[in-house]
C-alpha positions as CSV (number, residue, x, y, z in Angstrom):
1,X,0.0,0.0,0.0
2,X,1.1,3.4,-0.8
3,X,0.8,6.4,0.8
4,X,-0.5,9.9,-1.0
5,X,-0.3,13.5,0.4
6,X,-1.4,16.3,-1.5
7,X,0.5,18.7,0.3
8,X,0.6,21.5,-2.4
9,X,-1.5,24.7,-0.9
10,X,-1.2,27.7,0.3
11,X,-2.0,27.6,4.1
12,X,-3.5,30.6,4.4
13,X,-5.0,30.7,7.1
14,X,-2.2,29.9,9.3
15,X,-0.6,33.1,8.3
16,X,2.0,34.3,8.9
17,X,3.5,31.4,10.1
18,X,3.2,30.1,5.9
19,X,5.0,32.5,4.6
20,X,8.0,31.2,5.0
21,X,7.2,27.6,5.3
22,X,4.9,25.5,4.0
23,X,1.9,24.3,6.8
24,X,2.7,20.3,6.9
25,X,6.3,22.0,8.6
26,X,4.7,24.3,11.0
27,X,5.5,22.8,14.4
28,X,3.3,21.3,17.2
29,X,4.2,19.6,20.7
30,X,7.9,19.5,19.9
31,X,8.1,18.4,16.3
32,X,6.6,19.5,12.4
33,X,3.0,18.5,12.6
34,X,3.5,16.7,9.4
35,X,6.2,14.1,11.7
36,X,2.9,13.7,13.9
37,X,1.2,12.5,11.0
38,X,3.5,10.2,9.6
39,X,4.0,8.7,13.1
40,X,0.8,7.4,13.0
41,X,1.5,6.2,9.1
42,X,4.8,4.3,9.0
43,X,3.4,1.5,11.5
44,X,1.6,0.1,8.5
45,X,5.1,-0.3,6.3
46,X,4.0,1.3,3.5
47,X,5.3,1.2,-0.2
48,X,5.8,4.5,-0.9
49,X,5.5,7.8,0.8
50,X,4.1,10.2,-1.9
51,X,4.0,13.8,-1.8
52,X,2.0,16.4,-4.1
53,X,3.9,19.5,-3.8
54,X,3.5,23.3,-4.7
55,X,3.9,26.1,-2.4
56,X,7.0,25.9,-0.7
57,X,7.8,22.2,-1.8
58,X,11.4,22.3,-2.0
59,X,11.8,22.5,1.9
60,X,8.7,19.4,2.4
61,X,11.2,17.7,0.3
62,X,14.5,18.4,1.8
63,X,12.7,17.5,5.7
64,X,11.3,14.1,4.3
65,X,14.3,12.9,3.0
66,X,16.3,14.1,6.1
67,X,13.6,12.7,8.3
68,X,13.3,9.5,6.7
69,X,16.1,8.3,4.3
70,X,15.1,4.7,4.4
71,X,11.9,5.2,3.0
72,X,11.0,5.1,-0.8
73,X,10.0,8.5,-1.3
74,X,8.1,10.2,-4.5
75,X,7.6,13.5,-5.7
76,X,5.1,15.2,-7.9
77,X,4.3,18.9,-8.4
78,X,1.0,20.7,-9.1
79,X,2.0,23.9,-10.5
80,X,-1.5,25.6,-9.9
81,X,-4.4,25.0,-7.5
82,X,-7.1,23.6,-9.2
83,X,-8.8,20.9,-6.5
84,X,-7.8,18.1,-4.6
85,X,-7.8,15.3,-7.4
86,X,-6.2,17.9,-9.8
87,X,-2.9,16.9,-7.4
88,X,-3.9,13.1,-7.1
89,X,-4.2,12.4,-10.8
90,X,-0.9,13.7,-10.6
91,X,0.3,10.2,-9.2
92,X,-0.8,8.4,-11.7
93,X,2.9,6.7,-13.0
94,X,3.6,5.9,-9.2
95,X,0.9,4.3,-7.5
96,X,-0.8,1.2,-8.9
97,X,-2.4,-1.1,-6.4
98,X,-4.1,0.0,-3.1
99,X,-3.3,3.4,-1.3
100,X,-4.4,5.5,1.3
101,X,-4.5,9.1,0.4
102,X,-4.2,11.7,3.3
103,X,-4.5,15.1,3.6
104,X,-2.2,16.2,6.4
105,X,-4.7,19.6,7.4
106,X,-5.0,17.8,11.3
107,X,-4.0,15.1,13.8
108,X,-6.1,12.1,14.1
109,X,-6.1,8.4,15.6
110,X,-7.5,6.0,13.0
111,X,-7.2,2.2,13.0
112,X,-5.8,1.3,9.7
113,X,-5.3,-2.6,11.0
114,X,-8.0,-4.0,8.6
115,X,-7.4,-2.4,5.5
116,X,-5.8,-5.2,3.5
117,X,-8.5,-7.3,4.2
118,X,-11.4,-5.1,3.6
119,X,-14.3,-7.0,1.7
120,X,-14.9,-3.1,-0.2
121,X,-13.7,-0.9,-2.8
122,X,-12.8,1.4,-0.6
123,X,-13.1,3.4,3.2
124,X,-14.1,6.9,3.9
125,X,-12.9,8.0,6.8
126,X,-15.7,9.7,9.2
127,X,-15.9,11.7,12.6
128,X,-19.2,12.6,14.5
129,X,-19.1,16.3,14.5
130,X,-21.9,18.9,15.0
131,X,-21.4,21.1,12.6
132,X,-20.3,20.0,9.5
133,X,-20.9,22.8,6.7
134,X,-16.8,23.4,6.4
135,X,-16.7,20.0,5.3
136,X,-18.0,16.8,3.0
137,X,-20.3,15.0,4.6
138,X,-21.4,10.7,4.1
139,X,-24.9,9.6,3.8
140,X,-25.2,5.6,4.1
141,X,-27.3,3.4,3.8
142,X,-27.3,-0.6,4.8
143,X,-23.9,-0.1,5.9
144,X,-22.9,1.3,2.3
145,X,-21.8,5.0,1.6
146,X,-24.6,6.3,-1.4
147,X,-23.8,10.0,-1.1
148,X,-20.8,12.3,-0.3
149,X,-21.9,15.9,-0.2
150,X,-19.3,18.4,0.0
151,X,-19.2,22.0,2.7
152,X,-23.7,21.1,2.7
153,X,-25.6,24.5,2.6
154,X,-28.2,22.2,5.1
155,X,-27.5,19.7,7.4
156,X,-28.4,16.5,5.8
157,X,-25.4,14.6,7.8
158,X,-23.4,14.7,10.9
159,X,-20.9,12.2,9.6
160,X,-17.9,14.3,8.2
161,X,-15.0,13.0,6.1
162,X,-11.8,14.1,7.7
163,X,-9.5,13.7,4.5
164,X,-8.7,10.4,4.7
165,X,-9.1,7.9,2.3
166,X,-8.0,4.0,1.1
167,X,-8.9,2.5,-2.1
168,X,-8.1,-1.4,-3.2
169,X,-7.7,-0.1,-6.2
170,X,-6.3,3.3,-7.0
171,X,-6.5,2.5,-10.7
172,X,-10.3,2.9,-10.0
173,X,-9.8,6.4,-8.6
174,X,-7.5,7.7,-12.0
175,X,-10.4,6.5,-13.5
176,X,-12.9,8.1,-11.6
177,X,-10.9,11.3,-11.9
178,X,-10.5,11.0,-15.8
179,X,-14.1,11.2,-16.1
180,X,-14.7,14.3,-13.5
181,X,-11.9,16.0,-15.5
182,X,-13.5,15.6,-19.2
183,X,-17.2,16.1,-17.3
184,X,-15.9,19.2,-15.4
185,X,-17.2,18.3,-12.4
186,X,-16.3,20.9,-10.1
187,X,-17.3,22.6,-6.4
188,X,-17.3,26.4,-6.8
189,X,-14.4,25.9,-9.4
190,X,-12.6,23.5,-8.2
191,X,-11.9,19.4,-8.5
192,X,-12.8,17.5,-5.7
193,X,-12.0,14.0,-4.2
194,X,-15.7,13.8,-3.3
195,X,-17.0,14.6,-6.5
196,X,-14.8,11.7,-7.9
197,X,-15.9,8.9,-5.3
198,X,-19.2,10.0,-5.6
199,X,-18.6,8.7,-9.7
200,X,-17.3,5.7,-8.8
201,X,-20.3,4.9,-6.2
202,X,-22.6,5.7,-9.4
203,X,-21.0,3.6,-11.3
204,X,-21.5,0.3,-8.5
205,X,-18.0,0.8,-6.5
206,X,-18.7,0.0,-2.6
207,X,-17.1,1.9,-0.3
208,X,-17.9,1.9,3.5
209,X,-17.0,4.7,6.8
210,X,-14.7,4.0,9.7
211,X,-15.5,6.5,12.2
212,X,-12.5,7.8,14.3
213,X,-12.6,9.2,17.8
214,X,-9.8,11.8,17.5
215,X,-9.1,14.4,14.7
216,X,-7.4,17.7,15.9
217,X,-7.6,20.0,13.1
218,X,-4.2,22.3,12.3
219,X,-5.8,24.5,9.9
220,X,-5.6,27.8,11.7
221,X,-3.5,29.4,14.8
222,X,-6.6,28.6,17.3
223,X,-6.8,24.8,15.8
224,X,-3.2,24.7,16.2
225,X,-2.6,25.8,19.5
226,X,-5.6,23.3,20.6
227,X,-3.8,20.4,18.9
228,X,-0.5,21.2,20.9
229,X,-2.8,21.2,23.9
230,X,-4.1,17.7,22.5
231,X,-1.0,16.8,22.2
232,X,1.3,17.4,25.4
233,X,-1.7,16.2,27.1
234,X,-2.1,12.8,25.7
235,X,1.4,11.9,25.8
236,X,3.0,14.3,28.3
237,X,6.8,14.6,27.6
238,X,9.0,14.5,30.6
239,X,11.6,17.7,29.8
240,X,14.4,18.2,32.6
241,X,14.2,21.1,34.3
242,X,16.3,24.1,34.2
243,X,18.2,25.8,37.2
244,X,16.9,28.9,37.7
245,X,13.8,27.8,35.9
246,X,10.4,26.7,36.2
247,X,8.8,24.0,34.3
248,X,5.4,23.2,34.3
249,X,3.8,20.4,32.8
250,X,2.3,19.5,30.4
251,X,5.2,20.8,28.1
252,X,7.8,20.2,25.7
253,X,11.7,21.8,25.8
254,X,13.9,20.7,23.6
255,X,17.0,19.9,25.1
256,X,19.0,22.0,23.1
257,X,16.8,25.2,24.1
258,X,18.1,27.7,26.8
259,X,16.0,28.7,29.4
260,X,17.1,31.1,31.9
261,X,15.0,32.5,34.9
262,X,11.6,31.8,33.1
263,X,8.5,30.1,33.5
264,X,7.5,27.6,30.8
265,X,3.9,25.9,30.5
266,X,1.4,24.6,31.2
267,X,1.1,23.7,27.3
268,X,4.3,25.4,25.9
269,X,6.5,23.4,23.4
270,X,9.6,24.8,23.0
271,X,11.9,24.1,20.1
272,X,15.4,23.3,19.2
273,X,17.9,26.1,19.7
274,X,15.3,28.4,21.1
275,X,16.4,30.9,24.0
276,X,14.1,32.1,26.3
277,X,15.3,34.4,29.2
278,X,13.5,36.3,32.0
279,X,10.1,35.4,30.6
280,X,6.8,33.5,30.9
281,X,5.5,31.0,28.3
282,X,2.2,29.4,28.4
283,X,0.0,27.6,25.6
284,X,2.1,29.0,23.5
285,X,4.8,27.0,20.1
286,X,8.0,29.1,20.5
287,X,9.6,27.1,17.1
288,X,13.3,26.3,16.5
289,X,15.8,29.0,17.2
290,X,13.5,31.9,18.7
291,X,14.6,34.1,21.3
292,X,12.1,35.4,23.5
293,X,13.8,37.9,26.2
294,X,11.4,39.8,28.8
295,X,8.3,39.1,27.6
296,X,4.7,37.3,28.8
297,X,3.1,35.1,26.5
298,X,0.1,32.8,25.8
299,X,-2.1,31.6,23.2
300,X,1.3,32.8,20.8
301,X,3.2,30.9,17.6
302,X,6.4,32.2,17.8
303,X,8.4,31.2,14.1
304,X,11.8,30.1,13.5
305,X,14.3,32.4,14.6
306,X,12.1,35.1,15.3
307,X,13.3,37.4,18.2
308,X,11.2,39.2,21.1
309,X,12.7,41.4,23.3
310,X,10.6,42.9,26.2
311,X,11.0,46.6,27.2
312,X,11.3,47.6,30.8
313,X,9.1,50.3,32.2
314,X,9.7,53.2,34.1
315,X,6.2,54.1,35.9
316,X,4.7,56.4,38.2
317,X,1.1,54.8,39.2
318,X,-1.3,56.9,41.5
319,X,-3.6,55.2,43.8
320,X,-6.1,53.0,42.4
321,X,-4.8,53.5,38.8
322,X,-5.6,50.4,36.2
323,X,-2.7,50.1,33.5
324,X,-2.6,47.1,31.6
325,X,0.9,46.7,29.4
């Protein structure tokens, strides 16, 4: 079984953290959120790791071979956004048995033990969620999906895909997608994987829903910051504390990071190389190579080498005076 991630947008709305980097790299709890994903991927032993790149896709390429340079690795590019199977079709001379496509937008825990048995064309991953009009929903019937219905202007299911997807065939799917393509089937302009499921239901393919308990979306700083807290939490890391230094856990330090006379945490990952002096860090990512000096923070996503120096302040406060800095 290979493994597909189209990997090739934007991520705008974890700006401005995508400016510079491209949003499978953007860290979480300690490490990119795209190693989170693959954690829970490479316990299958898959055949290849594929990657649909765009934006950015030089430096998803440089980290996976770094990360994982006994891996077979593959590498397409989808020059322009034009929808999700626009990038899959894009595959086409790698994958040719079964595979398990995967957008990397959140975290999840899904049980992937049965796949190479399955008695179905295919499995649409589900979660139970109570408002699903940002996303494609399943309607089934007799244990078989009939209907995928994508961002649904009315709620006609509570059953949302969370962008993952196997198919015992993926030959099927190029197919599928051939005939969206020369149709132009299209969702407010743009090629989806429902669209191309939905073609291949008509046309007598079976595909059935696993529902997962956990899926921690990553698509925007709020998102993040609640996966980090996911996270730490589910797994608490054990970091060494720091003379002179306070700790408090759940968090994440990076052993290579500094920390001088601060307070880190609850929910604070720090990264590699960061420096953080004189300052207070809570629910917060402070990424590789930061330096935070003087400051209070929460709630933050402090980039790569970015630097934050506090100010002292010189004050003069009457009596029952309210000044917030």
């Amino acid at each position: 079984m290979d493994v597909i991630f189209p990997v090739a947008g934007l991520g705008t709305r974890l700006r401005p953290q995508t400016w510079s980097k491209p949003k499978p790299l953007v860290s979480v709890a300690g490490k990119p959120m795209f190693e989170h994903v693959l954690d829970r991927i490479m316990p299958l032993n898959p055949g290849k790791l594929v990657f649909i790149t765009g934006y950015l896709g030089d430096q998803i390429e440089a980290w996976a071979r770094a990360t994982y340079p006994d891996v077979e690795l593959a590498f397409v590019v989808q020059p322009e956004m034009l929808g999700q199977t626009d990038a899959i079709i894009r595959t086409r001379d790698i994958c040719d048995d079964s595979a398990l496509i995967l957008f990397p937008d959140a975290l999840f825990e899904a049980d992937f033990s049965g796949l190479a048995e399955l008695d179905a064309d295919g499995v649409i991953f589900t979660k139970e969620v109570e408002d699903p009009s940002a996303l494609g929903v399943t309607l089934v019937e007799n244990g078989l999906v009939t209907k995928l219905i994508e961002k649904p202007a009315t709620p006609v299911s509570t059953q949302a895909t969370v962008g993952i997807y196997y198919f015992s065939a993926i030959a099927d799917l190029y197919s599928a997608i051939d005939e969206q393509i020369r149709c132009q089937l299209r969702t407010r302009g743009e090629y989806f994987i429902a669209d191309a499921i939905q073609l291949m239901i008509d046309g007598g393919k079976r595909f059935i829903t696993s529902n997962i308990d956990i899926w921690e979306d990553c698509g925007n700083i709020d998102a993040l910051l609640k996966t980090n807290r996911y996270l730490l939490s589910a797994d608490p890391p054990s970091p060494a504390q720091r003379a002179g230094s306070v700790i408090i856990p759940p968090s994440f330090v990076n052993r290579t990071a500094r920390i001088e006379n601060a307070i880190i945490g609850p929910h604070a990952s720090i990264g590699a190389e960061a420096f953080v002096r004189d300052s207070v860090v809570r629910d917060s990512v402070v990424e590789d190579g930061a330096s935070l000096d003087g400051v209070v923070i929460e709630h933050s996503v402090i980039g790569s080498r970015a630097v934050i120096d506090g100010r002292p302040h010189q004050l003069n406060v009457a009596d029952q005076t309210k000044v917030l800095l």
